[in-house]
Steps between C-alpha positions, in 0.01 A plus 500: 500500500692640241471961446411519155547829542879439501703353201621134521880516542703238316854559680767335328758342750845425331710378726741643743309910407343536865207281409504335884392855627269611271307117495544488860319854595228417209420254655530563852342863454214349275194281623484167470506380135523817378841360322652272289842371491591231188868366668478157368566448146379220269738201536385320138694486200248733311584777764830548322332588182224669664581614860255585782398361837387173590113535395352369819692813711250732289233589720149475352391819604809671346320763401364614792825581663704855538854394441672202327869486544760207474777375310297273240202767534475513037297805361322286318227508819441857359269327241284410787441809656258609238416851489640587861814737488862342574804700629791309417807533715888368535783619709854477302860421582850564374689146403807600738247532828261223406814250434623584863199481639392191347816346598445578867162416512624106328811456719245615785271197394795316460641477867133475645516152292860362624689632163793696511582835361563510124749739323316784311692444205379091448122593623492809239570245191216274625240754491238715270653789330262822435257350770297811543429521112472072474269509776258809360522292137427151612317515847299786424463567141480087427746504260644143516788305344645429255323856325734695800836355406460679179398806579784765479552759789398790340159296421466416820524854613246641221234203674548588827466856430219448292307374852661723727399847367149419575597398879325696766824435681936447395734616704838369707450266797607763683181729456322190664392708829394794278317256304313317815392835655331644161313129425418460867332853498328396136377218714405634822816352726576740768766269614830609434729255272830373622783337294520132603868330388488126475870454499716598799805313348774767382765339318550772230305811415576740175753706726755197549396268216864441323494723166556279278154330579346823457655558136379130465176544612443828292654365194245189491169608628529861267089455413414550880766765550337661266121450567614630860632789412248619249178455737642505857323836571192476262334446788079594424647751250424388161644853351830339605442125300839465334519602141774420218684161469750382696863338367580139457751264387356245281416225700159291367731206556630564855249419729485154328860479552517637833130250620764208366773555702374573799268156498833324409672650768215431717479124438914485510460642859213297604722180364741597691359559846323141450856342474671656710255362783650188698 
């Protein structure tokens, strides 16, 4: 039975920002259906104008639970929580660390499956650039294509922001322990969090990354470079929401450009591998 005494948590989980911990002592921590976690997203075509979760993974008694979490969880599900107070949350990451990490975490996958190691250099062309700020704008926020291609980076910024000074919660991914022990004593836990790591695979990490991937990296994901360093240490301190724009290049164009490329480059790739078997 859910404490309405306590606020329903809606904890944003973007990828590769120490969302295996914090889901993992929620719910492990937390009685039995006490949370939520939307990990499956909707596979139909109309999910790519408006994305969210496959319908039939939304419990019926969404309501009644403490914490939703996931990485298709959309705040639209706000809307249904009427009248009860919502502390929204998210854990943040810098593009250089979440690239490395990501790419672990992948070849990790990779070798469990039989697949052999890929260079950085061709993996980082076939992937998302600005995930942490793509993922906030589509998954959670529900803004879907082709309305995001055209939406510049500053405007993308001024959205998010928009949202996030009202979050009970922003801060780095690695405040994640701070963050566990201050919700699980809003919720009664007396269990003390610990940081789970679901990659063991080490290939690169930001220390020995080649520099020139770095510059790269930086150069092409500036939005979440940005967004990172403006509300890594908000934290629960509103007083400290980020004020005053940030700079840009002019780039309203660029992320149809960049979407383009990397699909191409993608299906060149896949081509490839298909001939190249015997």
């Amino acid at each position: 039975m859910k404490n309405t005494d306590i606020p329903t948590y809606f904890i944003v989980h973007i990828p590769k920002c120490a969302g295996s911990t914090i889901r993992g002592f929620l719910r492990d921590s937390l009685p039995g259906g006490q949370t939520v976690e939307l990990g499956l997203k909707d596979g139909n075509i109309r999910s790519i104008f408006r994305p969210g979760p496959i319908p039939e993974t939304i419990p019926s008694d969404i309501t009644e639970r403490q914490i939703l979490s996931g990485h298709h969880l959309p705040r639209c599900l706000i809307d249904l929580f009427d009248g009860q107070e919502i502390r929204e949350c998210v854990n943040l990451r810098d593009p250089v660390g979440f690239f490395v990490s990501h790419y672990n975490f992948t070849m990790q996958k990779g070798l469990e499956a039989g697949r052999e190691i890929a260079p950085f250099g061709l993996w980082y062309r076939s992937v998302q650039k600005n995930p942490v700020s793509q993922h906030f704008l589509f998954r959670y926020l529900g803004i879907g294509y082709p309305k995001l291609e055209f939406i510049s980076s500053q405007e993308r910024l001024e959205i998010m922001e928009r949202y996030l000074r009202d979050f009970h919660y922003v801060g780095s991914y690695r405040h994640s322990n701070e963050f566990l022990r201050r919700t699980a004593a809003e919720l009664g836990i007396e269990q003390e969090p610990t940081s789970r790591n679901v990659t063991s695979l080490r290939i690169y990490d930001k220390n020995n990354l080649p520099q020139k991937w770095k510059d790269r990296i930086l150069e092409e994901n500036a939005l979440d470079q940005v967004l990172y360093e403006r509300w890594k240490d908000r934290k629960w301190d509103k007083s400290l929401n980020p004020t005053g724009p940030a700079e840009f290049r002019a780039d309203r164009l660029s992320y149809l450009k960049t979407d383009l490329r990397r699909i191409a480059f993608r299906a060149i790739s896949s081509t490839a591998k298909t001939l190249a078997r015997p």
